[in-house]
C-alpha positions as CSV (number, residue, x, y, z in Angstrom):
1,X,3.3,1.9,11.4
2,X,6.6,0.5,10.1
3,X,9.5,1.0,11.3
4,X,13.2,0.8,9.8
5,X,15.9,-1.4,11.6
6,X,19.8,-0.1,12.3
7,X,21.0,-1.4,9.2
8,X,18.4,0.4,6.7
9,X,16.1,-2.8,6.0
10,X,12.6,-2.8,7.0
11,X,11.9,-3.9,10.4
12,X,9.6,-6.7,8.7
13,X,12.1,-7.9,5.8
14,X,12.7,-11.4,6.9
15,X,8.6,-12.2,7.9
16,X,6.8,-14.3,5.1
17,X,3.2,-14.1,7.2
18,X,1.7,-11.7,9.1
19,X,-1.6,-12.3,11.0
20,X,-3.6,-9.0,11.4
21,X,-6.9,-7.9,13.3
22,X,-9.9,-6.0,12.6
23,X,-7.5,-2.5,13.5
24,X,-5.7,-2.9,10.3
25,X,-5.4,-1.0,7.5
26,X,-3.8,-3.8,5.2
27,X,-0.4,-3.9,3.9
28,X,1.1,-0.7,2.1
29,X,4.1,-0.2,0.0
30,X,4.9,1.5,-3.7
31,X,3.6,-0.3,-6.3
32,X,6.2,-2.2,-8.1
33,X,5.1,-1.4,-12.0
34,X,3.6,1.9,-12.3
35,X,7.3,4.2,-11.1
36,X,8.7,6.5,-13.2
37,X,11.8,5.1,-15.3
38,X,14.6,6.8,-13.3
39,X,13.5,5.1,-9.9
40,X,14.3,2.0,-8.2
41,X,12.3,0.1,-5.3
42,X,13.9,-1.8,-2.6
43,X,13.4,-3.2,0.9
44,X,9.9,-4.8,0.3
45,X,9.2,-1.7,-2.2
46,X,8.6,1.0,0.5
47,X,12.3,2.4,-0.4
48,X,12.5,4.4,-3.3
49,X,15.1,6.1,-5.2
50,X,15.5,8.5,-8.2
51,X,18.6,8.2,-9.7
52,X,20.8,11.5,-9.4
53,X,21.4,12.2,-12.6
54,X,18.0,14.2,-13.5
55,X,15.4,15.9,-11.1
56,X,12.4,14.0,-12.6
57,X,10.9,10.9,-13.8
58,X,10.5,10.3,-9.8
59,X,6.7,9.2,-10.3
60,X,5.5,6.2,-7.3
61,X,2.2,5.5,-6.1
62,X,0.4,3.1,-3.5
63,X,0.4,-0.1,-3.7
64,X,-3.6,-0.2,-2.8
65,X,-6.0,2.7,-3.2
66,X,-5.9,4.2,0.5
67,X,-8.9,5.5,2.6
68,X,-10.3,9.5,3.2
69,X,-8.2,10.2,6.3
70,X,-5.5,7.4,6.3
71,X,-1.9,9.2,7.0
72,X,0.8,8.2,4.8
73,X,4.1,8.7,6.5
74,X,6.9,9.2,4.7
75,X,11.0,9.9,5.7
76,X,13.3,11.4,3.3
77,X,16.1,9.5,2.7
78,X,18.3,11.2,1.0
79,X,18.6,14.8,-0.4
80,X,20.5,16.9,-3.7
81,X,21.2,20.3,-3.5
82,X,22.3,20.7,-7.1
83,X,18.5,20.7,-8.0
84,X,15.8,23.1,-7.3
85,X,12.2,22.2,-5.8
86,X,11.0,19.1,-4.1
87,X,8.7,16.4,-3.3
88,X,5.1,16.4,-4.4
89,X,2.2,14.4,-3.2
90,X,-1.2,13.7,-3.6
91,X,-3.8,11.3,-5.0
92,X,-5.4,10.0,-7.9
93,X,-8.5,7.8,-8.8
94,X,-6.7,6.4,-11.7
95,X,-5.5,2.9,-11.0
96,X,-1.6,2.0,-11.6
97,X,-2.5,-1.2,-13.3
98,X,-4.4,1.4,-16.0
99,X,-1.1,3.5,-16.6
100,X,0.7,3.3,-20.0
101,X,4.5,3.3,-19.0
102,X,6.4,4.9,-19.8
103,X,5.0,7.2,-16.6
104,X,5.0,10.9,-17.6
105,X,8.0,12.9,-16.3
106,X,6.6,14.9,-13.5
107,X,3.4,14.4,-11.7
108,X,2.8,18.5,-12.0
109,X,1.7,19.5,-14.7
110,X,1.8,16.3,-16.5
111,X,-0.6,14.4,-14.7
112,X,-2.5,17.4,-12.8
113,X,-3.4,18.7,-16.1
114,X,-5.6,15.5,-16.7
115,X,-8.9,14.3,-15.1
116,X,-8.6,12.2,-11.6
117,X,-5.2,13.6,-10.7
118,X,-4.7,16.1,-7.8
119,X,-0.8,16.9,-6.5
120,X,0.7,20.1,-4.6
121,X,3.6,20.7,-4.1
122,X,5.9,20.5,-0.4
123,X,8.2,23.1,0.5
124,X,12.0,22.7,0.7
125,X,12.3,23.1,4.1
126,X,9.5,20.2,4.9
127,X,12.2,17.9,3.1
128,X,15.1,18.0,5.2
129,X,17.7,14.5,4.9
130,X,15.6,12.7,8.0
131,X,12.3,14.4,8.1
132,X,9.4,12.4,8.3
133,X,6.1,13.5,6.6
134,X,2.5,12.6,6.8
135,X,-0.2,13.6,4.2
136,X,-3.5,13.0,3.5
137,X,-7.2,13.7,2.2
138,X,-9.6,14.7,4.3
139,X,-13.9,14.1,4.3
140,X,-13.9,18.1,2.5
141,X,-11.7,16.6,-0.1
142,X,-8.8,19.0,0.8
143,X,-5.4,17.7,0.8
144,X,-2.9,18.1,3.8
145,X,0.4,17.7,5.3
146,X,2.2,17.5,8.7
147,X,5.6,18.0,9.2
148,X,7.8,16.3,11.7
149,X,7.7,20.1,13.8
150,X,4.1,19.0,14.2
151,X,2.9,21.8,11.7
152,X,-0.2,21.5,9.6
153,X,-0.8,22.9,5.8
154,X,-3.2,23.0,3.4
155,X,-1.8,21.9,-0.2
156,X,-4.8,21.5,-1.9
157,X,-8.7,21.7,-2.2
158,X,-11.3,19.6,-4.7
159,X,-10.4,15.9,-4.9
160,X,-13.3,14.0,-5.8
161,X,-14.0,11.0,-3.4
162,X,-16.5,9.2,-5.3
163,X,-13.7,7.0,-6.3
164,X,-10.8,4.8,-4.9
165,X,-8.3,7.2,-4.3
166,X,-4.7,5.8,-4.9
167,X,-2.0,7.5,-3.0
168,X,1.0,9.3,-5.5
169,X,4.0,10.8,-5.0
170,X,6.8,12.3,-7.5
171,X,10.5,12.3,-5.8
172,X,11.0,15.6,-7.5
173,X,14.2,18.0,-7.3
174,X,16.2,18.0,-4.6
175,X,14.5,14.9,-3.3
176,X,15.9,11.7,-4.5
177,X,14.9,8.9,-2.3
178,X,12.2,8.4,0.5
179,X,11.2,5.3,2.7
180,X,7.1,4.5,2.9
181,X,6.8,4.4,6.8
182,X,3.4,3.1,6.8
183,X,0.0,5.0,7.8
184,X,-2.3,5.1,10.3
185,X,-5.8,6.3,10.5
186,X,-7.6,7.6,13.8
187,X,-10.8,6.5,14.3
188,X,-13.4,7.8,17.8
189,X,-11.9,4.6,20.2
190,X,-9.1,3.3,18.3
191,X,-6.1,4.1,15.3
192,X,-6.2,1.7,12.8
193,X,-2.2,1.1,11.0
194,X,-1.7,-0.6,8.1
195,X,0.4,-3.7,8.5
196,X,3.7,-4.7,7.0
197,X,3.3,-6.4,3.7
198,X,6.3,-9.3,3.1
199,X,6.5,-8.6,-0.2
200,X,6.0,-5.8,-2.9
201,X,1.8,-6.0,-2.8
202,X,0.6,-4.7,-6.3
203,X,-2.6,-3.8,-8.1
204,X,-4.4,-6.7,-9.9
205,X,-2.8,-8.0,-13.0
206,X,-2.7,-11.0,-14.5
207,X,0.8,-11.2,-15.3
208,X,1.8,-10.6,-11.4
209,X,-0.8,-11.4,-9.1
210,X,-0.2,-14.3,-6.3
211,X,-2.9,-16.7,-7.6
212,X,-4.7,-18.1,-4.2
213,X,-4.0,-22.0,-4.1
214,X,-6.2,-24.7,-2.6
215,X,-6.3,-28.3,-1.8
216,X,-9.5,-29.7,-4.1
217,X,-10.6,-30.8,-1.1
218,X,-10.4,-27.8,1.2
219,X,-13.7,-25.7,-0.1
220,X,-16.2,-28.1,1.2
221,X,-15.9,-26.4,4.6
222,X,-14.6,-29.5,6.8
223,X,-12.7,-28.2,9.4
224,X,-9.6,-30.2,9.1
225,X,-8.7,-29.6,6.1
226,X,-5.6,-27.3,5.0
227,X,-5.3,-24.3,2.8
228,X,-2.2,-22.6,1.7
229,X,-1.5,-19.4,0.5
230,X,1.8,-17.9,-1.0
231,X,4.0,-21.1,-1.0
232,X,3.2,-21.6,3.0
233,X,1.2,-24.0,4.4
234,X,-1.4,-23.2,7.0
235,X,-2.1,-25.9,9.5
236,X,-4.9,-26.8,12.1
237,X,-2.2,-26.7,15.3
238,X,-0.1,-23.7,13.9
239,X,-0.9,-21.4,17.2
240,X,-3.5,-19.2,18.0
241,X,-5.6,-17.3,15.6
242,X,-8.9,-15.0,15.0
243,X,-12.2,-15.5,14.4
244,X,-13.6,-15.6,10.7
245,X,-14.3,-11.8,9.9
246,X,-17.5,-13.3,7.6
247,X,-19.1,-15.9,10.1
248,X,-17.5,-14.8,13.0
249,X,-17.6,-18.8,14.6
250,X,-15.3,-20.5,13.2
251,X,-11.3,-19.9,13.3
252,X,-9.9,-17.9,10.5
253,X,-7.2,-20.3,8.5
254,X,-6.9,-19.1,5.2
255,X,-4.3,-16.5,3.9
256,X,-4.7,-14.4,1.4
257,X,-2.2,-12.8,-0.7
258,X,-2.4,-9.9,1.0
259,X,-1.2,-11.5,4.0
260,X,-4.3,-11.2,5.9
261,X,-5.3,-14.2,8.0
262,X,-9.2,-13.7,8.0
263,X,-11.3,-16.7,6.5
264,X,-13.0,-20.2,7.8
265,X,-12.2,-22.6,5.1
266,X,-15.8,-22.5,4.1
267,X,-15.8,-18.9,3.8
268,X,-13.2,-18.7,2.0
269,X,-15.0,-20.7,-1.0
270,X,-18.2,-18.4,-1.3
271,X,-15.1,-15.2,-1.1
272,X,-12.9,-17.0,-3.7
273,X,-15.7,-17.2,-6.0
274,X,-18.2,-14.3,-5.8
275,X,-15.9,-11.1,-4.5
276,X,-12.1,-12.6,-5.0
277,X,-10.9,-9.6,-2.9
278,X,-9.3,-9.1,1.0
279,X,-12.5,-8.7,3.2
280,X,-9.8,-6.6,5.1
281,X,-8.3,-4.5,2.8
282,X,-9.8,-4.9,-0.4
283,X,-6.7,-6.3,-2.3
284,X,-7.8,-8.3,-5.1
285,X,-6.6,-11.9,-5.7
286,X,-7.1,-14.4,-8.7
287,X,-7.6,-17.8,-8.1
288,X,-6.3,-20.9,-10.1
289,X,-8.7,-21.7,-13.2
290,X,-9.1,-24.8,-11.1
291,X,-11.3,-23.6,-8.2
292,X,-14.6,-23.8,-8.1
């Protein structure tokens, strides 16, 4: 799970790469289109803040659609007391990238009120300056939340899991800015976290997604070649590193915009141009129109 340093960035500002395992969730932060027009995103888009002039208009959602039983963990940042209610959270199988902007004012009843959107809302006393949150769905489709006294609620009951299920949250009321901690997700011999991202990781669209750049010579699998990912450049003799998660032989040394570290060179090819998507995390990617 993130963390924040003493002076309110990110513990992971400055990283450009981050090589993850198996255990990880992929990177998560707010996605940096779909927010309502009074909020503003900052420290690698997991800070975000409604302006204090109105109670609303505080509409954010993941980055990525998130998994049945992965734990968002939110902090409050910073509270109003000349407003009445507070944060709301919940999900939806409606994909940012799909959402005319401007976003509808409030996430109840504007958005509850239309198919693939379920929100409840958190009491003002769960969203005390400093407390830390943690919500999610469950297998039943129920909705819950744990407070930083350790206390469990039910908000809500019914959300359909036959879809992705993207994580939303309106900074409602009273709340007026909250920093994405990260989640987590138990599973029977290990917790899987998701892993800082080192920049603001959106949904696919054409206009903002990190095309995935290769040498013309690097997709025919020989072993010395280079690939390079996000402006960096990933060499042979750049430290250790993990198996291919396809093949499982030879050494992963392809990253993906995501930021996962996770593909042979040759695997990479047969990814790039059948699925074009994180074998980790399911982040999409686009490659340049001169792959092939």
């Amino acid at each position: 799970m993130l963390e924040e340093t003493g002076n309110g960035n990110s513990a992971v500002g400055s990283r450009r790469s981050h090589r993850c395992r198996l255990s990880c969730l992929g990177p998560l932060a707010f996605h940096l289109q779909a927010v309502g027009t009074m909020v503003k995103l900052s420290q690698g888009c997991r800070l975000a803040e409604r302006t204090e002039s109105t109670f609303k208009n505080g509409l954010v959602f993941s980055s990525r659609p998130v998994r049945i039983q992965e734990k968002i963990h939110l902090r409050v940042k910073k509270n109003l007391f000349n407003w009445h209610g507070a944060l709301r959270v919940g999900f939806t199988n409606v994909s940012p990238v799909a959402r005319a902007l401007p976003l509808p004012c409030m996430a109840i009843p504007n958005l509850t009120n239309t198919h693939g959107h379920w929100a409840a809302i958190v009491h003002e006393s769960c969203c005390r300056e400093g407390s830390v949150l943690e919500f999610w769905v469950s297998h039943g489709g129920t909705i819950y939340v744990k407070t930083n006294t350790g206390s469990k609620h039910i908000l809500l009951k019914g959300v359909d899991l036959s879809q992705p299920l993207w994580a939303m949250i309106d900074i409602y009321g009273q709340t007026c800015s909250i920093f994405l901690l990260g989640s987590k997700k138990k599973g029977l011999f290990r917790t899987r976290r998701s892993c800082p991202a080192s920049e603001c990781i959106t949904s696919p669209n054409p206009d903002n997604l990190v095309h995935f750049i290769s040498d013309d010579s690097s997709l025919n699998g020989n072993s010395d070649e280079r690939m390079s990912c996000l402006g960096t450049e990933v060499a042979k003799d750049e430290g250790s590193v993990m198996d291919c998660v396809v093949c499982m032989e030879k050494e992963a040394r392809v990253t993906l915009p995501c930021n996962h570290r996770c593909l042979c060179n040759s695997c990479a090819s047969r990814v790039l141009q059948q699925f074009a998507i994180c074998p980790l995390c399911r982040h999409p990617f686009r490659p340049l129109s001169g792959c092939s």
